[in-house]
mmCIF file of the C-alpha atoms, coordinates in Angstrom:
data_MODEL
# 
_entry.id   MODEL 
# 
loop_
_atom_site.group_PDB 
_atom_site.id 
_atom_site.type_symbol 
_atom_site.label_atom_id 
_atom_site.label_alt_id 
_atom_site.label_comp_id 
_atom_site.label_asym_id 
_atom_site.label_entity_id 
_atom_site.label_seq_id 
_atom_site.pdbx_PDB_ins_code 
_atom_site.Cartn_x 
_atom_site.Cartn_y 
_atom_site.Cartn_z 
_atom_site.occupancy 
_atom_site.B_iso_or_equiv 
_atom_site.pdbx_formal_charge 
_atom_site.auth_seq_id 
_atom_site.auth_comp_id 
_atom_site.auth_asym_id 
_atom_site.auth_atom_id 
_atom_site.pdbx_PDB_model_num 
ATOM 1   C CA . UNK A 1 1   ? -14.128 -8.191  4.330   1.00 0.00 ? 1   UNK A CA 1 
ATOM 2   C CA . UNK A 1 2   ? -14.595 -10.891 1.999   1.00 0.00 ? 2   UNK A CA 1 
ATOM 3   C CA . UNK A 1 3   ? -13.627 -10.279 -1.706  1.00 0.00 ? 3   UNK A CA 1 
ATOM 4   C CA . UNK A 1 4   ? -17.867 -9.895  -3.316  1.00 0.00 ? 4   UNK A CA 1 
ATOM 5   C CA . UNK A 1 5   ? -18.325 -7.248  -0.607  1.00 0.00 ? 5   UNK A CA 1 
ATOM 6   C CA . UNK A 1 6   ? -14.589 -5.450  -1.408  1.00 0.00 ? 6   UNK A CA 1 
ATOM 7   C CA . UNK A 1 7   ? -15.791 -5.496  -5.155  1.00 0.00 ? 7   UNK A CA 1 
ATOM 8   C CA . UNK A 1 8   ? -18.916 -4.258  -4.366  1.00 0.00 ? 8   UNK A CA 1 
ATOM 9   C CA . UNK A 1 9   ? -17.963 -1.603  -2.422  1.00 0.00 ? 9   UNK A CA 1 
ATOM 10  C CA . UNK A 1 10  ? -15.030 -0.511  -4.299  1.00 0.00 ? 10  UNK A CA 1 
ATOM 11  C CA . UNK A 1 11  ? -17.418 -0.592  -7.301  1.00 0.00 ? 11  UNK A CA 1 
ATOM 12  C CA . UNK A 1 12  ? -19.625 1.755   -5.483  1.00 0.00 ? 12  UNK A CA 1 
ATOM 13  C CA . UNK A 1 13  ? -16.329 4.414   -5.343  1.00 0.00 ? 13  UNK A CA 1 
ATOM 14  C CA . UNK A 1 14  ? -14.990 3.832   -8.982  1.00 0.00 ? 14  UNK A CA 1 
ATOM 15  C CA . UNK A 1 15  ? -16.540 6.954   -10.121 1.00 0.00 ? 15  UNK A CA 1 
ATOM 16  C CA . UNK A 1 16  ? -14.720 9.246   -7.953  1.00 0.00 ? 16  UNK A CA 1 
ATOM 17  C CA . UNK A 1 17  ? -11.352 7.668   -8.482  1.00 0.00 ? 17  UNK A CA 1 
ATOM 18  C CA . UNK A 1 18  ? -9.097  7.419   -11.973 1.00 0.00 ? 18  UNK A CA 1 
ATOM 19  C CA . UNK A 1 19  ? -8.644  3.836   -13.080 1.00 0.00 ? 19  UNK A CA 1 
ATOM 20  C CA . UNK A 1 20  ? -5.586  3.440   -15.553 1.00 0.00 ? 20  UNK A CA 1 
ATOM 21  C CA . UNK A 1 21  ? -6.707  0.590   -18.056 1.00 0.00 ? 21  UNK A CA 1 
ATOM 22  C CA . UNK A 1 22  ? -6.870  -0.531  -21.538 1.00 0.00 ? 22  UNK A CA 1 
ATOM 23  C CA . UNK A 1 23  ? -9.547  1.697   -23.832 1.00 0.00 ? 23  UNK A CA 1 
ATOM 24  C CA . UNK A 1 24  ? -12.437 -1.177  -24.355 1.00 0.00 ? 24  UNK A CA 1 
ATOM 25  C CA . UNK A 1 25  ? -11.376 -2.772  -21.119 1.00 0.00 ? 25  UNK A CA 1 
ATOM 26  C CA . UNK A 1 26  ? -13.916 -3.874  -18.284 1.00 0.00 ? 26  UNK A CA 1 
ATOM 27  C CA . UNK A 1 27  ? -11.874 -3.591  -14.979 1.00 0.00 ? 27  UNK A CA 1 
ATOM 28  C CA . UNK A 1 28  ? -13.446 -5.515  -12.530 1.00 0.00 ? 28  UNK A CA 1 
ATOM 29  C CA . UNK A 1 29  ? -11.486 -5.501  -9.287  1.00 0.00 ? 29  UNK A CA 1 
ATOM 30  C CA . UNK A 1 30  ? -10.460 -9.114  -7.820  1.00 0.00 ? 30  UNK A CA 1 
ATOM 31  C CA . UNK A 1 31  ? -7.566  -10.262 -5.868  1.00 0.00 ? 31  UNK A CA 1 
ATOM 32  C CA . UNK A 1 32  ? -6.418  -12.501 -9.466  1.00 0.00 ? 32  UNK A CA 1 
ATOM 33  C CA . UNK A 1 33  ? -6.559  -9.027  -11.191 1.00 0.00 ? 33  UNK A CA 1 
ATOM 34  C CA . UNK A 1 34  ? -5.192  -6.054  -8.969  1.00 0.00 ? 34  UNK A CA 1 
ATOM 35  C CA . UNK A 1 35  ? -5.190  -2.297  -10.219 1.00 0.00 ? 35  UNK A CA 1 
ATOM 36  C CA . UNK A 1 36  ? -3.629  0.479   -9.257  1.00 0.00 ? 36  UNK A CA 1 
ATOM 37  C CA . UNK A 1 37  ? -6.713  3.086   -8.063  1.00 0.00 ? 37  UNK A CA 1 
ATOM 38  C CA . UNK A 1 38  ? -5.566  7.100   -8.123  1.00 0.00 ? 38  UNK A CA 1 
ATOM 39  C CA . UNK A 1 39  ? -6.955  9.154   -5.456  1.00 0.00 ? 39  UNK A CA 1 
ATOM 40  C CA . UNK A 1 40  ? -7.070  12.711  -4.746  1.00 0.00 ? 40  UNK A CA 1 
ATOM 41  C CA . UNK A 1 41  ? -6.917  13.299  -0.911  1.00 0.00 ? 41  UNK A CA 1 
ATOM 42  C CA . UNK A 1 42  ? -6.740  16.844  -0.828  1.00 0.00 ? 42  UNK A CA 1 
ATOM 43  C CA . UNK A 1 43  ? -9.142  18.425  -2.943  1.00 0.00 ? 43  UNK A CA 1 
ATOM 44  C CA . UNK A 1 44  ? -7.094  21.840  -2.349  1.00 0.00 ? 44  UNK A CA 1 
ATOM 45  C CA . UNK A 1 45  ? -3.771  19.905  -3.389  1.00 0.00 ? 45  UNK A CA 1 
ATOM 46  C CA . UNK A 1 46  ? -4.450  18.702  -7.219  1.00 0.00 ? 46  UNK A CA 1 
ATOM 47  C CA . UNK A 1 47  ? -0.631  17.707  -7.262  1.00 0.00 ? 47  UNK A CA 1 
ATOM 48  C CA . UNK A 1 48  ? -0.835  15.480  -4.774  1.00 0.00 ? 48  UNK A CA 1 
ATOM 49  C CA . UNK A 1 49  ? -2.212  11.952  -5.666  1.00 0.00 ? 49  UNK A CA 1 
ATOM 50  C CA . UNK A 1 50  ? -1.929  8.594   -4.268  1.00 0.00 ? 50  UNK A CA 1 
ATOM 51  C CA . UNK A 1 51  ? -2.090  5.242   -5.881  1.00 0.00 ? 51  UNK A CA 1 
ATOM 52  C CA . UNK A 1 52  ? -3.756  2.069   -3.829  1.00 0.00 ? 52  UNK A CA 1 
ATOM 53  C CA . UNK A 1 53  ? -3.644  -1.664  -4.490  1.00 0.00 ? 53  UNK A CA 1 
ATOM 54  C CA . UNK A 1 54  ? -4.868  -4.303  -2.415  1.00 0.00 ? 54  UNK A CA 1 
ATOM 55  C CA . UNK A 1 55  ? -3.788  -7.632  -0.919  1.00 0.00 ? 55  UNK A CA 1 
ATOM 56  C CA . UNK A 1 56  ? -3.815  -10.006 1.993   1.00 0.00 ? 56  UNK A CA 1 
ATOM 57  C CA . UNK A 1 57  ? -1.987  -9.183  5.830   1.00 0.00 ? 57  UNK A CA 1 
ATOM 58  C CA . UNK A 1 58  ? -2.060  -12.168 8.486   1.00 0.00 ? 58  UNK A CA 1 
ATOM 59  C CA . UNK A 1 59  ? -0.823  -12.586 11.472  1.00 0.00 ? 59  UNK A CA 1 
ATOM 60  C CA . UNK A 1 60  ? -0.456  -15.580 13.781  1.00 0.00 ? 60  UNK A CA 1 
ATOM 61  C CA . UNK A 1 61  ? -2.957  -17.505 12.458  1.00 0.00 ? 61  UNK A CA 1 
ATOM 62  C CA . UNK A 1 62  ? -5.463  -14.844 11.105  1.00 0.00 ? 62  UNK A CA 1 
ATOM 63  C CA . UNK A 1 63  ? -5.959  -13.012 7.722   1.00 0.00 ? 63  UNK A CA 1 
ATOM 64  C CA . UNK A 1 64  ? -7.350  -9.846  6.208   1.00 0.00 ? 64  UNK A CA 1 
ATOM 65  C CA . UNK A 1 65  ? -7.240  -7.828  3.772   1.00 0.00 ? 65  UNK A CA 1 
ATOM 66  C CA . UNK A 1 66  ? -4.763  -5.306  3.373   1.00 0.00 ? 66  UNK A CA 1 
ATOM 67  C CA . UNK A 1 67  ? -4.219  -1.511  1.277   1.00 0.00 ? 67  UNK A CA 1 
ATOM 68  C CA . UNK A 1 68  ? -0.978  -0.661  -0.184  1.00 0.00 ? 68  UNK A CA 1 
ATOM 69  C CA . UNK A 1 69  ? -0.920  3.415   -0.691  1.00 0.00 ? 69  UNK A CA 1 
ATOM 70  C CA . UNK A 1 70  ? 2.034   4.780   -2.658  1.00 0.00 ? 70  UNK A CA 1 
ATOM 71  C CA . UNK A 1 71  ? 2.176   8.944   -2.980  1.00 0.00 ? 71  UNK A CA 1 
ATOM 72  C CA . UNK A 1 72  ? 4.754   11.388  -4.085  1.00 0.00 ? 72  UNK A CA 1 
ATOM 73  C CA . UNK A 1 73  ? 4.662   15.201  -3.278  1.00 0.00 ? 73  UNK A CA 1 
ATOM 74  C CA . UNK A 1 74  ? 6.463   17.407  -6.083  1.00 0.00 ? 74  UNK A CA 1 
ATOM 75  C CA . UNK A 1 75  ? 8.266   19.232  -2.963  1.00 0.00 ? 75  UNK A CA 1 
ATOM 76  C CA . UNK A 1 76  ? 8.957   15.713  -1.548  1.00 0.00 ? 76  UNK A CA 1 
ATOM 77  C CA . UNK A 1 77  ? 11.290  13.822  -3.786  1.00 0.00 ? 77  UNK A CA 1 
ATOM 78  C CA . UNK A 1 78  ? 11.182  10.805  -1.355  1.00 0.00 ? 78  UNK A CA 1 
ATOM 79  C CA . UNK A 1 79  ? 8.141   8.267   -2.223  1.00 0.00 ? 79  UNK A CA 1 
ATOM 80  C CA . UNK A 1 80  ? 5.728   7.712   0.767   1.00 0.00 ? 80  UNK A CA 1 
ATOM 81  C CA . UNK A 1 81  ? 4.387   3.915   1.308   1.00 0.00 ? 81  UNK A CA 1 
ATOM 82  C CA . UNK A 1 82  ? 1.968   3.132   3.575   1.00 0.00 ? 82  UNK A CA 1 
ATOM 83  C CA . UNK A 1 83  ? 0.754   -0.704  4.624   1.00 0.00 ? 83  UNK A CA 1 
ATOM 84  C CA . UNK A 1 84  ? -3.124  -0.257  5.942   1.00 0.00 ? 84  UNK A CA 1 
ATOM 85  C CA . UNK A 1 85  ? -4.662  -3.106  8.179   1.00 0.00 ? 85  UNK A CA 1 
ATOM 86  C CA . UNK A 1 86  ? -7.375  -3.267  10.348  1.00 0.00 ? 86  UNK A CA 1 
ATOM 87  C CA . UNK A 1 87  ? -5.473  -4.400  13.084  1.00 0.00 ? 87  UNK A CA 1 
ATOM 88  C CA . UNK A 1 88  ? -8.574  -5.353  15.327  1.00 0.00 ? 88  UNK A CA 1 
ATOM 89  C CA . UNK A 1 89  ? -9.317  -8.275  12.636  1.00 0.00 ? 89  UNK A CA 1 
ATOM 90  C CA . UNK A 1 90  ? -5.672  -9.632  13.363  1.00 0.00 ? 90  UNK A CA 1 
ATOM 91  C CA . UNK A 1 91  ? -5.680  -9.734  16.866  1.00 0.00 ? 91  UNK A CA 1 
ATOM 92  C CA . UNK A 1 92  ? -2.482  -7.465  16.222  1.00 0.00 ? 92  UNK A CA 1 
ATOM 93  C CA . UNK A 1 93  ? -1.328  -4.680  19.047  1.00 0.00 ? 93  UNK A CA 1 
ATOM 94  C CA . UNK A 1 94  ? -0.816  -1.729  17.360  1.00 0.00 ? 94  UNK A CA 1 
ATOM 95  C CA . UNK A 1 95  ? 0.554   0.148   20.539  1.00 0.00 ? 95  UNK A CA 1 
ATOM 96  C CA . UNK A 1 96  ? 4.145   -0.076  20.443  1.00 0.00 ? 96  UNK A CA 1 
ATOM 97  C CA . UNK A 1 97  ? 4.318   1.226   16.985  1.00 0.00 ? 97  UNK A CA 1 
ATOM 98  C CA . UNK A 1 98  ? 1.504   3.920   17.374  1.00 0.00 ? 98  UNK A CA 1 
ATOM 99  C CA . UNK A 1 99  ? 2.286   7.482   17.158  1.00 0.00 ? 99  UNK A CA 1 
ATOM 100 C CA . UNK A 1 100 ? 5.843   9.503   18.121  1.00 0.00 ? 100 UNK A CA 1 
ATOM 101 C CA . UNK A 1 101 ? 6.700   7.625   21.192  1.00 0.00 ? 101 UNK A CA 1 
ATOM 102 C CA . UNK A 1 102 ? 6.281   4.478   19.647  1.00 0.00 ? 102 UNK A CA 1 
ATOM 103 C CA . UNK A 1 103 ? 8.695   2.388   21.325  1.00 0.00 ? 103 UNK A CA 1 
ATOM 104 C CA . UNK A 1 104 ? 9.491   0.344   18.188  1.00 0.00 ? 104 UNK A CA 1 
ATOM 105 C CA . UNK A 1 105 ? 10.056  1.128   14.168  1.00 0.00 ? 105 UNK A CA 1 
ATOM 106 C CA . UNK A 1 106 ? 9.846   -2.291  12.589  1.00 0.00 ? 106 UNK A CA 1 
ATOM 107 C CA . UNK A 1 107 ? 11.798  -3.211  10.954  1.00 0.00 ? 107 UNK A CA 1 
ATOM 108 C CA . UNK A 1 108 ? 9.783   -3.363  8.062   1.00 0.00 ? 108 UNK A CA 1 
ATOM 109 C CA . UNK A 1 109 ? 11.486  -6.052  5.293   1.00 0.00 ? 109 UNK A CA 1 
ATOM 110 C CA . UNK A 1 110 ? 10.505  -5.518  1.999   1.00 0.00 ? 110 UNK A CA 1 
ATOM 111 C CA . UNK A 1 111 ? 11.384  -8.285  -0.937  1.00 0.00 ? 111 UNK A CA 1 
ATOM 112 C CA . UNK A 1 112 ? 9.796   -7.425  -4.585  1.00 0.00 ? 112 UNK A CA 1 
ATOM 113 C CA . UNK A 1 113 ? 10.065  -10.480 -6.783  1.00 0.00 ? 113 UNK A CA 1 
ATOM 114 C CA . UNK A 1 114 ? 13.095  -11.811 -6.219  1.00 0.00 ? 114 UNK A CA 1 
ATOM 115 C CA . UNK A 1 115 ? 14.920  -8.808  -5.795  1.00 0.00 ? 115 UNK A CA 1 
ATOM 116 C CA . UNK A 1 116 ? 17.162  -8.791  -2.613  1.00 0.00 ? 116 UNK A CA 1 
ATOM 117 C CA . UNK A 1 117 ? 15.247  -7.786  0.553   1.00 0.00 ? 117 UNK A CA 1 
ATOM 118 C CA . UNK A 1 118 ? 15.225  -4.121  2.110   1.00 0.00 ? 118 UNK A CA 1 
ATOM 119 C CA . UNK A 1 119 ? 14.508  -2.939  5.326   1.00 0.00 ? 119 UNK A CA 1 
ATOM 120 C CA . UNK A 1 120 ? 13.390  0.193   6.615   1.00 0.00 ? 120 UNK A CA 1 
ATOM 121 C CA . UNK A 1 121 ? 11.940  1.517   9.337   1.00 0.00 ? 121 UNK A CA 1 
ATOM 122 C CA . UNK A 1 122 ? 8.476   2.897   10.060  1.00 0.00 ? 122 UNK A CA 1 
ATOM 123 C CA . UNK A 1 123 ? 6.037   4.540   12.439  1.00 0.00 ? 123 UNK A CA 1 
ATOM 124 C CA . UNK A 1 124 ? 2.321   4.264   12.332  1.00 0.00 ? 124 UNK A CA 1 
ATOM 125 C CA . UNK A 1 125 ? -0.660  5.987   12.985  1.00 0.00 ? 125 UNK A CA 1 
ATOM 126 C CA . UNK A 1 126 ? -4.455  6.018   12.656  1.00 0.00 ? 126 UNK A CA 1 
ATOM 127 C CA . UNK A 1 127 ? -5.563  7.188   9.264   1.00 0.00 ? 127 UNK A CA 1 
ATOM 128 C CA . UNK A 1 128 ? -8.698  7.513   7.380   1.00 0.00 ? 128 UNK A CA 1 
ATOM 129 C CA . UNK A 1 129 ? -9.290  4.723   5.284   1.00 0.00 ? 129 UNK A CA 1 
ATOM 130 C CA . UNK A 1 130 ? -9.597  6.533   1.980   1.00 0.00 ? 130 UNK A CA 1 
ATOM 131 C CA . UNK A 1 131 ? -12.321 7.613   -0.519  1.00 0.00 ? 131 UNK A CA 1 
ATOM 132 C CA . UNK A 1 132 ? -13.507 3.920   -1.339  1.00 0.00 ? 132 UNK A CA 1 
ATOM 133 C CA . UNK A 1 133 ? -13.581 2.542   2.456   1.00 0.00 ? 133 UNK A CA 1 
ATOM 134 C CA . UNK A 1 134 ? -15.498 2.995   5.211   1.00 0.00 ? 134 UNK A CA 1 
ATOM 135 C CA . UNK A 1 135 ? -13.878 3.831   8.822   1.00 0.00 ? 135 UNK A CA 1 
ATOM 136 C CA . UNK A 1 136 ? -10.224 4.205   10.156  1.00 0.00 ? 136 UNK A CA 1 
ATOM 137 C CA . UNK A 1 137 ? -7.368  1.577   9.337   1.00 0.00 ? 137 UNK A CA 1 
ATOM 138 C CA . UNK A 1 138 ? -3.654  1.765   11.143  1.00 0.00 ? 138 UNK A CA 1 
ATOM 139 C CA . UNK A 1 139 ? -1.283  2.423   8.308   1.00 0.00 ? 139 UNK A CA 1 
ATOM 140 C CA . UNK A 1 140 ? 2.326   1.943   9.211   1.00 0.00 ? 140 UNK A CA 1 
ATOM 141 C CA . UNK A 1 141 ? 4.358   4.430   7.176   1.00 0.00 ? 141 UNK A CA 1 
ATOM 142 C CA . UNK A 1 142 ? 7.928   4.486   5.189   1.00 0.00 ? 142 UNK A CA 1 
ATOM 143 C CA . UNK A 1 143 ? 9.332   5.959   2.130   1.00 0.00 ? 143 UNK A CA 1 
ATOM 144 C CA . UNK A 1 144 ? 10.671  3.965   -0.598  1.00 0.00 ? 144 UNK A CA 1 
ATOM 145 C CA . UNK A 1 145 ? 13.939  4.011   -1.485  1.00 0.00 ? 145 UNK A CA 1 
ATOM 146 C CA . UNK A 1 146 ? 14.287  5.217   -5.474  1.00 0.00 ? 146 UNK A CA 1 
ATOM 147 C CA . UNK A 1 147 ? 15.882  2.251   -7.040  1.00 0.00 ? 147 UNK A CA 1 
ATOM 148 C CA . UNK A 1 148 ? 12.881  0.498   -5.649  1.00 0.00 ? 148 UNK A CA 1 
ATOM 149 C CA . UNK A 1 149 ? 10.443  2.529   -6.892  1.00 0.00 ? 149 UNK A CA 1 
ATOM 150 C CA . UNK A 1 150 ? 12.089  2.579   -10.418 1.00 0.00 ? 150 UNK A CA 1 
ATOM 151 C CA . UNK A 1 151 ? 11.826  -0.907  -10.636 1.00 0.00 ? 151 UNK A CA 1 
ATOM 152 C CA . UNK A 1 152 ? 7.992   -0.923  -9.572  1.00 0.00 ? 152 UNK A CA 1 
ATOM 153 C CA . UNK A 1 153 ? 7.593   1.656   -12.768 1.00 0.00 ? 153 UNK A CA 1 
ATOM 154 C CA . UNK A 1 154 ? 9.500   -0.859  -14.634 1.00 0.00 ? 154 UNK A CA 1 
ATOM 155 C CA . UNK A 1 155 ? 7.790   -3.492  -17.224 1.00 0.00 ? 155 UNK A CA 1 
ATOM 156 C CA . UNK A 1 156 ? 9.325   -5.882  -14.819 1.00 0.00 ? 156 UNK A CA 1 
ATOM 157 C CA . UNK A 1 157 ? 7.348   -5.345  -12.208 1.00 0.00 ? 157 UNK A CA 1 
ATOM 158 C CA . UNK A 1 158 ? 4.350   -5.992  -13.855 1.00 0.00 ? 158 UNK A CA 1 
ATOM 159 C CA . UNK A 1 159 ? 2.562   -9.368  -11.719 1.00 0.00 ? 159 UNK A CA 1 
ATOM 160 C CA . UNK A 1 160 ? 5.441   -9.319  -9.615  1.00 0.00 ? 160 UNK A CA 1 
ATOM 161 C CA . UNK A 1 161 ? 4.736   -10.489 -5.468  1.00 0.00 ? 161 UNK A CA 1 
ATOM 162 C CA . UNK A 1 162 ? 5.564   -8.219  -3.177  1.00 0.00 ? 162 UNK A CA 1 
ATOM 163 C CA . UNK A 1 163 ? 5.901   -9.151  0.657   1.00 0.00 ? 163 UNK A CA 1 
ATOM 164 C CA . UNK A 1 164 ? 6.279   -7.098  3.542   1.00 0.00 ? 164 UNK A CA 1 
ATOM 165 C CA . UNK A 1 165 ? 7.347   -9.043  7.011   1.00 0.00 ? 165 UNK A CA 1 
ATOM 166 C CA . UNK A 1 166 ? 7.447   -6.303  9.983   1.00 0.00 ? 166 UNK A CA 1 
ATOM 167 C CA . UNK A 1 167 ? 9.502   -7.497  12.717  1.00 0.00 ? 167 UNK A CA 1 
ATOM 168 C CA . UNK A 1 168 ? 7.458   -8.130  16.176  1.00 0.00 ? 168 UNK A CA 1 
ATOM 169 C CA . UNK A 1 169 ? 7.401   -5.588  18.632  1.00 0.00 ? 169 UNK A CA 1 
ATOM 170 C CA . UNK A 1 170 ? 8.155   -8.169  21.678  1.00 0.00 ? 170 UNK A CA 1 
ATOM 171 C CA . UNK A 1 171 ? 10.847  -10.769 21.222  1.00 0.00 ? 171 UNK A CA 1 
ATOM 172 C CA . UNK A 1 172 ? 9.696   -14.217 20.347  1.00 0.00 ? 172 UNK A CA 1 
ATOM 173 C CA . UNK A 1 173 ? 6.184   -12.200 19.159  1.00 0.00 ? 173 UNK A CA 1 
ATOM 174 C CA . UNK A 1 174 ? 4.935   -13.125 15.411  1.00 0.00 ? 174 UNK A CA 1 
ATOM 175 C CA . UNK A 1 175 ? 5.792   -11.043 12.861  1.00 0.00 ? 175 UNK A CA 1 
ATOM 176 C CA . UNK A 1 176 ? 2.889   -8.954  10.999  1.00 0.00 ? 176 UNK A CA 1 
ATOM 177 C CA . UNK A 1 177 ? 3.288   -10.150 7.269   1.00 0.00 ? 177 UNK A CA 1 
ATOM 178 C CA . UNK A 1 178 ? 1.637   -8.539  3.852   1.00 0.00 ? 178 UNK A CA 1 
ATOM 179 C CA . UNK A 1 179 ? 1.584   -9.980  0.329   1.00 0.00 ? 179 UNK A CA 1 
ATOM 180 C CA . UNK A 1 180 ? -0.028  -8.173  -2.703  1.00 0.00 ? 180 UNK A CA 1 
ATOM 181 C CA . UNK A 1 181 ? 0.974   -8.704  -6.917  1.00 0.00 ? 181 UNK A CA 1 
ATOM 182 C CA . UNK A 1 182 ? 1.789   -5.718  -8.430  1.00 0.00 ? 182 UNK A CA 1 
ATOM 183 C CA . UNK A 1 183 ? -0.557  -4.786  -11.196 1.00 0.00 ? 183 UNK A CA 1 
ATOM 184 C CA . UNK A 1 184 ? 0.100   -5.814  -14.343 1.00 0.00 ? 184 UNK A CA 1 
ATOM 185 C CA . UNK A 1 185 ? -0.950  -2.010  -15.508 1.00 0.00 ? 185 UNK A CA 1 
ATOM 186 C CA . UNK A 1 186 ? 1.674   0.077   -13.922 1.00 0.00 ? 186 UNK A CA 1 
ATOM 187 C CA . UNK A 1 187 ? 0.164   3.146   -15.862 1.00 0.00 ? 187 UNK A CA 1 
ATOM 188 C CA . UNK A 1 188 ? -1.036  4.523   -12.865 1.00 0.00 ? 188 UNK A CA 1 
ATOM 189 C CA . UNK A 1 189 ? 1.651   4.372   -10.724 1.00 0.00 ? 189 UNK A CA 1 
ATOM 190 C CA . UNK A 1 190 ? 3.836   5.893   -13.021 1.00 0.00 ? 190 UNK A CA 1 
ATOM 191 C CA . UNK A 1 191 ? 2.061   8.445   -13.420 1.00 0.00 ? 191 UNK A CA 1 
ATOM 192 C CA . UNK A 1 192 ? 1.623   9.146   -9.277  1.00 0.00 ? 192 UNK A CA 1 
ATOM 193 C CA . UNK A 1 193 ? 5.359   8.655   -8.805  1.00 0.00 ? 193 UNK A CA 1 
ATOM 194 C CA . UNK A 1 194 ? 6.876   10.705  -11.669 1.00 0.00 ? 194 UNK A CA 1 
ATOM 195 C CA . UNK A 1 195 ? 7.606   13.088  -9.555  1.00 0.00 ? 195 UNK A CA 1 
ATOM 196 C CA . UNK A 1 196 ? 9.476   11.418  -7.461  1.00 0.00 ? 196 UNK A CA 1 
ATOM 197 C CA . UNK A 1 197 ? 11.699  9.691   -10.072 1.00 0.00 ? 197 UNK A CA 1 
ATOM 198 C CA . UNK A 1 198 ? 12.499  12.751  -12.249 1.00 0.00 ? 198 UNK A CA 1 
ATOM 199 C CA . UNK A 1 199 ? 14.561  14.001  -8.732  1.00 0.00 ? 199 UNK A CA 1 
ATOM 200 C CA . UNK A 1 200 ? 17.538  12.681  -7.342  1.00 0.00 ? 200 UNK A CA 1 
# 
């Protein structure tokens, strides 16, 4: 999707979402200024809210855009992350993560700024796309470790890069990579994973 017709859509969505920014402020959603947009899922489940920013996936030599989804249960203290491609647009073969008998978890390596690199592992499935998307996107799943997330609620996060580089499923395949800059409002976020960082 190229970024007029993400903006436009989006736009068309704002309504139903919360947008954390400045009183006075214009947000106008472009890949120079992310956001953090809050979504409510489950209608029957006020306490459970997610928090989506957007940025670029490629792989080989083919790029799209991509949807990072954070969320935190208040029964969960564990934060849930969740990378969302359209995997069709990448020429990318979903299969041998898909589902339980996936026959590979990643791993997923995760580098914020120049913090030093995790990796975890993840599964994926077919999801909806959420409430400002149209269709079904393949989100591959993990939960972030808390020192992580503490430093994504952190001032110092704010404009930070964040990559992701998920480990082929085949040897000598190309690795699926993500890149998206934190928001320099982490308002949002904060408030989505305060949950999760109040437990230990």
């Amino acid at each position: 999707m190229q970024p007029l017709a993400f903006t436009l859509l989006a736009a068309l969505f704002i309504p139903s979402l919360t947008v954390y920014a400045h009183a006075g402020d214009d947000v106008i959603i472009t890949p120079a200024h992310p956001v953090w947009l809050l979504e409510r899922p489950d209608v029957d489940s006020p306490m459970l809210t997610t928090a989506r920013t957007f940025g670029d996936s490629a792989y080989n030599d083919f790029h799209t855009k991509a949807s990072l989804e954070i969320s935190c249960h208040p029964e969960n203290p564990t934060a849930g992350l969740a990378l969302q491609i359209t995997p069709e647009t990448l020429g990318l073969d979903i299969e041998p993560f898909h589902g339980k008998d996936a026959s590979t978890n990643g791993p997923l390596r995760m580098t914020t700024g120049a913090r030093t690199a995790i990796e975890l592992s993840v599964s994926g499935v077919w999801t909806y796309a959420g409430s400002f998307q149209l269709g079904t996107v393949f989100a591959f799943s993990t939960q972030v470790p808390r020192d992580e997330l503490a430093y994504w609620a952190s001032d110092a996060s704010r404009g930070q890069t964040l990559k992701l580089w998920l480990a082929p499923a085949k040897a000598g395949g190309q690795p699926l990579t993500a890149t998206f800059t934190l928001p320099a409002n982490n308002s949002g976020l904060k408030k989505v994973i305060q949950p999760c960082l109040g437990s230990r």
